[in-house]
C-alpha positions as CSV (number, residue, x, y, z in Angstrom):
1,X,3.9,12.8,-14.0
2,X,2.8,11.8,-10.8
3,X,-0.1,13.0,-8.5
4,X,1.5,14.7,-6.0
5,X,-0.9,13.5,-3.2
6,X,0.3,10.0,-4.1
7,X,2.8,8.3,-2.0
8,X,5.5,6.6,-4.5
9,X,6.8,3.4,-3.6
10,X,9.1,1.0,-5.4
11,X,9.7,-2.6,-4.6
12,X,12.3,-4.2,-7.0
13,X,12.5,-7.8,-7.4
14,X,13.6,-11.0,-9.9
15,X,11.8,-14.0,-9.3
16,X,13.7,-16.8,-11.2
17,X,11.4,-19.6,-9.0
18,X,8.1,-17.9,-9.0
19,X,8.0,-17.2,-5.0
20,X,9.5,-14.4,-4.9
21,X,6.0,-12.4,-5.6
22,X,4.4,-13.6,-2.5
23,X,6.4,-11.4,-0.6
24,X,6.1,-8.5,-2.3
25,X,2.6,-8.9,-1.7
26,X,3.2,-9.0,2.4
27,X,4.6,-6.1,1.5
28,X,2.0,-4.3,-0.1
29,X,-0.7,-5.4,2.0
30,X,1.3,-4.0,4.6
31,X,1.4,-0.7,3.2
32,X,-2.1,-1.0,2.4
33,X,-4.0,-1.5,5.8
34,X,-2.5,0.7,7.9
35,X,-2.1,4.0,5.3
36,X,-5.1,6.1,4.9
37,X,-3.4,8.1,1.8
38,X,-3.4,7.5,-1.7
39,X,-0.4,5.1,-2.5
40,X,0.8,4.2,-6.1
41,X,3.0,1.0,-5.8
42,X,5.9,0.3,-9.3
43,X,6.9,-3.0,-9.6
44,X,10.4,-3.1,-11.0
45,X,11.1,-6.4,-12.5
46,X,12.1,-8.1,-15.2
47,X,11.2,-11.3,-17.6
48,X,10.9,-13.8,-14.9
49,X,7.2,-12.1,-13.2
50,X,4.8,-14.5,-14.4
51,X,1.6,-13.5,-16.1
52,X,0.0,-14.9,-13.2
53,X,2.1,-13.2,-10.1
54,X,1.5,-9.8,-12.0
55,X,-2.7,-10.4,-11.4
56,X,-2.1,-11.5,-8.1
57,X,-0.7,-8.0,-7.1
58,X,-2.7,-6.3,-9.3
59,X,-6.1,-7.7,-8.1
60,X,-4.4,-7.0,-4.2
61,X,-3.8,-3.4,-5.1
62,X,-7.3,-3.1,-7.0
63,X,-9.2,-4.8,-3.3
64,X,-8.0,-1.8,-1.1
65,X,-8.3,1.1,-4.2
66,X,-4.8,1.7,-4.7
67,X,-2.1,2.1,-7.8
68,X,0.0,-0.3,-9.5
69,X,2.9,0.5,-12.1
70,X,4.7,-2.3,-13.5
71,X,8.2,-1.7,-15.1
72,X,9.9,-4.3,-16.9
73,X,13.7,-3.3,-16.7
74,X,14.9,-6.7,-18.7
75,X,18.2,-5.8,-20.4
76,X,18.2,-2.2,-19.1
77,X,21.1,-2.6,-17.1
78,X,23.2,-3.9,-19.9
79,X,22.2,-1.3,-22.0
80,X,23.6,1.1,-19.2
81,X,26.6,-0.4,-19.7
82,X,27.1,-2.4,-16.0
83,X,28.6,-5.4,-15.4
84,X,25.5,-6.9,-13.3
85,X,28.1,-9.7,-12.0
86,X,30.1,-7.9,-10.5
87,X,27.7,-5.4,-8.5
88,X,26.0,-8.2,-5.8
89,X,27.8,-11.0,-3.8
90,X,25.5,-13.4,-5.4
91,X,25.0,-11.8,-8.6
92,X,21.2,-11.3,-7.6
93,X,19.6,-8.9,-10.1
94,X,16.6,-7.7,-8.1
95,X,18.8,-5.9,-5.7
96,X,20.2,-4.0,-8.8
97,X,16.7,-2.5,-9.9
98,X,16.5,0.1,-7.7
99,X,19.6,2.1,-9.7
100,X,17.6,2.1,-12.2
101,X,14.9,4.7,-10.6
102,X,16.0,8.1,-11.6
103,X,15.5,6.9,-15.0
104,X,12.3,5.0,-15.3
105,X,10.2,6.8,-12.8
106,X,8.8,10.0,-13.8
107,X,8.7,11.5,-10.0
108,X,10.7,13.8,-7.5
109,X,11.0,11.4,-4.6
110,X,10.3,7.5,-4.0
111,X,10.2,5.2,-0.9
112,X,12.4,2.2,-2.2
113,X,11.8,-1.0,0.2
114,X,12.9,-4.5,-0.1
115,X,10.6,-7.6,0.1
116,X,11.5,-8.9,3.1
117,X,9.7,-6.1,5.0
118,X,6.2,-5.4,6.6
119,X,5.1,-1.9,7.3
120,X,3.3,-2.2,10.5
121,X,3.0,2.1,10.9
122,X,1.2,4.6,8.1
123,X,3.9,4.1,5.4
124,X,3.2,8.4,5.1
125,X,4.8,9.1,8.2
126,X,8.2,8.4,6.2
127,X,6.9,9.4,3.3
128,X,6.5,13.2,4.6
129,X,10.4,13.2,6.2
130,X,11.6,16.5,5.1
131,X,14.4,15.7,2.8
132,X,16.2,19.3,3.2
133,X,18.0,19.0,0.1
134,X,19.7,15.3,1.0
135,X,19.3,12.9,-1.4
136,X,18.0,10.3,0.6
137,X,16.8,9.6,4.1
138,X,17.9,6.2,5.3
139,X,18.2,4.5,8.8
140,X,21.9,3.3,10.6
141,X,22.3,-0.3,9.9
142,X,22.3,-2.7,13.2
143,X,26.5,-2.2,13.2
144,X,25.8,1.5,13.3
145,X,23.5,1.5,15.7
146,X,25.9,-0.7,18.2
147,X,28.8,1.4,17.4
148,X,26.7,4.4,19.2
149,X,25.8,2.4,21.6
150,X,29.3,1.5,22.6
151,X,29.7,-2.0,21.3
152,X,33.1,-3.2,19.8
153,X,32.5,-4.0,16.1
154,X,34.6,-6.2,13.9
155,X,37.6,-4.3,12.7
156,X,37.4,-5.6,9.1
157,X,33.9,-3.1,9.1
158,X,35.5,-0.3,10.8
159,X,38.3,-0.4,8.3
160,X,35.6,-1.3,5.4
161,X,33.4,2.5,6.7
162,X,37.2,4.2,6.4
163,X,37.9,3.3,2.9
164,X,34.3,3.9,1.7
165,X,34.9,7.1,3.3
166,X,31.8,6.5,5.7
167,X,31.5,8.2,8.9
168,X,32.0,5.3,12.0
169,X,28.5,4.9,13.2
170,X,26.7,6.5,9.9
171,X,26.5,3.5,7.7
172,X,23.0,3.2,6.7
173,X,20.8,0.3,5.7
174,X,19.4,-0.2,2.3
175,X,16.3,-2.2,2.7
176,X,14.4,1.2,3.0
177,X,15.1,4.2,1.5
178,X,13.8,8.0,0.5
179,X,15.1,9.0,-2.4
180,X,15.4,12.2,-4.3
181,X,14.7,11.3,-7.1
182,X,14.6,14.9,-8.7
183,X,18.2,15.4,-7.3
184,X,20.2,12.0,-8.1
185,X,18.3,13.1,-12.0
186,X,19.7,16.8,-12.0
187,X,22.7,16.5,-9.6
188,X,24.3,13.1,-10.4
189,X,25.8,10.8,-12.7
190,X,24.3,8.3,-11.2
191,X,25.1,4.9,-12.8
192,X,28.4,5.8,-13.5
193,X,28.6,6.6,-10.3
194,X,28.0,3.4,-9.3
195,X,30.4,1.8,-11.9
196,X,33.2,4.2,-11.1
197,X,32.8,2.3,-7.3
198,X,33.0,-1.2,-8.7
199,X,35.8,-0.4,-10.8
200,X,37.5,1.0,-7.7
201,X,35.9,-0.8,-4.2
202,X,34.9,-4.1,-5.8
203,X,38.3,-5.9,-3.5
204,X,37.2,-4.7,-0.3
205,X,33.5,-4.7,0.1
206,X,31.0,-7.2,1.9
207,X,27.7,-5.6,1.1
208,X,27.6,-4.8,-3.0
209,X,25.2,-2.3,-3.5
210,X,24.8,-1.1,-0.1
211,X,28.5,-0.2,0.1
212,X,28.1,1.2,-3.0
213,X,24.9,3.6,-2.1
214,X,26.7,4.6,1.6
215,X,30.2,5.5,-0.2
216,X,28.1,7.9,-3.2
217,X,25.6,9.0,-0.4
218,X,28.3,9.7,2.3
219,X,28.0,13.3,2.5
220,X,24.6,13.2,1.5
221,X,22.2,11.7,3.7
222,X,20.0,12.3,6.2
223,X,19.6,9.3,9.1
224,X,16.1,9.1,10.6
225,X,14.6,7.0,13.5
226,X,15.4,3.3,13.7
227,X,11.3,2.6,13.7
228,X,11.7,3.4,9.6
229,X,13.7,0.4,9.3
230,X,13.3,-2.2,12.6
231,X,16.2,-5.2,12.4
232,X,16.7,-5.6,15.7
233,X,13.8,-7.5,17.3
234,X,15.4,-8.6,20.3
235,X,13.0,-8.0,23.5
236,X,10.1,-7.3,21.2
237,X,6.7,-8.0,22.5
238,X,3.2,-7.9,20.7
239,X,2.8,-4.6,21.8
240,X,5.9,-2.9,21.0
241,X,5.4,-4.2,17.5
242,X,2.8,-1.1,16.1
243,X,4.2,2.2,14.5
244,X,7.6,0.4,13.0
245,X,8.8,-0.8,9.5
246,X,10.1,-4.4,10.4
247,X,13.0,-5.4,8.2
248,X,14.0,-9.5,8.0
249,X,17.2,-9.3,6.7
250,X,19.3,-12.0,6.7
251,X,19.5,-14.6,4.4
252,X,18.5,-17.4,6.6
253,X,16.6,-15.5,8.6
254,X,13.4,-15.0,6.6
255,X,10.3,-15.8,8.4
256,X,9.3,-18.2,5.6
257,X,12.7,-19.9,6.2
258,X,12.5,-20.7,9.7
259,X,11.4,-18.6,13.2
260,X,13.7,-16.4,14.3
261,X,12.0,-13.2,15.6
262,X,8.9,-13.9,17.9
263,X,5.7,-11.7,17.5
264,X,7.7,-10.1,14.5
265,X,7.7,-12.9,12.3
266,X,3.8,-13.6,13.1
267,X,3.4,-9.9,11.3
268,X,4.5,-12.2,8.2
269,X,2.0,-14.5,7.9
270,X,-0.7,-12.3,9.2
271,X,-0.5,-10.2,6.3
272,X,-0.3,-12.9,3.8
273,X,-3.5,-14.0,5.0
274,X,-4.5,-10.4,3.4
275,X,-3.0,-11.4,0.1
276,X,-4.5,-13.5,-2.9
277,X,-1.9,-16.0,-2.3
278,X,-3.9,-17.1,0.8
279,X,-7.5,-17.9,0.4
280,X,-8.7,-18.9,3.9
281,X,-7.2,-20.3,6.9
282,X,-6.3,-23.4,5.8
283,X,-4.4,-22.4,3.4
284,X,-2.2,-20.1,5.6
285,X,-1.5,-22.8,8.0
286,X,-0.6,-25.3,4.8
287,X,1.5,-22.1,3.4
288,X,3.3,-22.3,6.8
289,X,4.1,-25.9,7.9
290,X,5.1,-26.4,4.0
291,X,7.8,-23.4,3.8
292,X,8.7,-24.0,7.6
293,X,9.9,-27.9,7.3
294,X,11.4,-27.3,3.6
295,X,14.5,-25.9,4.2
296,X,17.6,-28.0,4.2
297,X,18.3,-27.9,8.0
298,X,14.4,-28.4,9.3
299,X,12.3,-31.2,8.8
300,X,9.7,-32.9,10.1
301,X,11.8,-35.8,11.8
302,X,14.2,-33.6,14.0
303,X,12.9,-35.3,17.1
304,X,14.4,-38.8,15.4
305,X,17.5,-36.9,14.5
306,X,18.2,-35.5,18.1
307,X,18.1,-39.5,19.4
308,X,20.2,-40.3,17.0
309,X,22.4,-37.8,17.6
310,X,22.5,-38.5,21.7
311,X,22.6,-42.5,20.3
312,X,25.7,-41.5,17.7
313,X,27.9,-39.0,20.9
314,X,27.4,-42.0,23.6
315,X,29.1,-44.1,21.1
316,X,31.9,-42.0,20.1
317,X,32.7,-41.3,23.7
318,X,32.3,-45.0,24.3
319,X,34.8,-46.0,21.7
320,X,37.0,-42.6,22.3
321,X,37.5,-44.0,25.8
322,X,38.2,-47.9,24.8
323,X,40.2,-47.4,21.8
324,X,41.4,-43.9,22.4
325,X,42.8,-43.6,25.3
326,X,44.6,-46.6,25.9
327,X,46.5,-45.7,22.5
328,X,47.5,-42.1,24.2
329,X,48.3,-43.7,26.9
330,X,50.9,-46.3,25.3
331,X,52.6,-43.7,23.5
332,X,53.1,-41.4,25.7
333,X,55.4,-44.5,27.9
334,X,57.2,-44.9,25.2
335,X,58.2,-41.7,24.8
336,X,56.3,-41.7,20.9
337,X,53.6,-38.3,22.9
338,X,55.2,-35.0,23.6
């Protein structure tokens, strides 16, 4: 059992590449410097956390006092039984962990977050949510939120909330999550649950697992303040960026991917420089112009590129007008151009 003045919290993660780690440690060192409380962090993973990742968070969690629990789930989901392939668009595993909770953690609630996230508030304030009986808190994703707000969304997700027998404007997000863990043990069937919804949804959903957890938690959920789980950054400013849980979702979107979110992409690297994968200053600045000119569509000679590009659309509209045109032209007098 757990001490109940601890506040649990899971972070669930493969990392195939070894990088994936690092940002579970952003994450953490989030939590860390802005809650006063006791926290006890599990690491749900499997085979691919390196000996030396697993120091690195330890000896994070050790500098500020904390708790660490690592959970090697390799294999656990087979032995459940489900089809891991079929349960994410791109058959990621990490997402998956989280299922796996009821069973491997001893406690009667948890604060599930993904990786992508830094906790710029007291992670206790959503740790002490009543739950009244729900089995877990969660906040409206961003189409939720703009379907309050009056904004047309795409039909394909209003039909998608119908057939998952979602409330319009109650779909939640995933990224964080307060869970019951004391209920989904006593008053669900949990993973078959969530293989029953495969079996039945798997044709008509866009999201895997978080279609999954909005159809089983439909009826059984309690939505809290957007500040638990921040997407939406537009507008932000330094200031406005204290007391929320910022979420960078979206695949290309990461702040180690590329820039996207001004003031609440900073939060990133600001806590990495907290971690042990950044020793000084250096280093951070090293960390960023590396991960910020590798992916495919930035580089470091995009100033070339866009001459080249001006160069490459003068010529085409060169040759579109001598070759082009006179072509259209001669067709259509001879009658070959409707």
């Amino acid at each position: 059992m757990y001490e109940d003045h601890e506040i649990q919290v899971a972070l669930a993660f493969c990392d195939p590449k070894g990088t994936y780690s690092r940002h579970a440690a952003v994450t953490m060192a989030s939590i860390f410097a802005n809650t006063d409380g006791n926290v006890c962090i599990h690491i749900i993973h499997d085979d691919t956390l390196t000996p030396t990742n697993r120091e690195k968070l330890r000896s994070l969690t050790q500098f500020y006092k904390q708790k660490i629990n690592f959970i090697n789930v390799e294999n656990m989901l087979d032995e459940k039984s489900v089809d891991v392939s079929k349960l994410t668009i791109d058959g990621a595993r990490g997402t998956l962990f989280r299922l796996l909770l009821p069973d491997i953690v001893d406690a009667d609630k948890m604060i599930y977050l993904d990786c992508d996230i830094v906790v710029n508030m007291d992670i206790s304030e959503l740790w002490e949510i009543p739950l009244g009986g729900h089995a877990v808190a969660a906040v409206r994703d961003v189409w939720s939120l703009d379907f309050l707000k009056g904004i047309s969304i795409p039909w394909r997700l209003d039909k998608a909330w119908e057939i998952l027998g979602v409330a319009r404007g109650e779909y939640f997000n995933a990224g964080v999550l307060l869970l019951n863990l004391k209920k989904l043990r006593e008053g669900y069937d949990f993973l078959k649950s969530v293989a029953d919804f495969y079996a039945e949804y798997k044709k008509c959903i866009t999201l895997a697992d978080q279609d999954c957890l909005n159809h089983i938690f439909a009826n059984d959920k309690l939505l809290i303040d957007e500040k638990f789980n921040h997407i939406n950054s537009e507008g932000v400013g330094e200031d406005d960026l204290r007391g929320s849980i910022w979420h960078m979702a979206g695949g290309a979107a990461k702040p180690w991917v590329t820039c996207t979110r001004p003031f609440v992409d900073d939060l990133y690297w600001r806590y990495l420089r907290l971690t042990p994968y950044c020793e000084d200053d250096n280093s951070l600045i090293r960390m960023m112009l590396n991960d910020l000119s590798s992916p495919s569509y930035t580089h470091l000679h995009s100033s070339d590129c866009v001459k080249r590009l001006k160069r490459q659309i003068a010529d085409n509209i060169f040759r579109a007008h001598i070759w082009t045109v006179p072509h259209i032209l001669i067709k259509k007098i001879s009658g070959g151009l409707k």
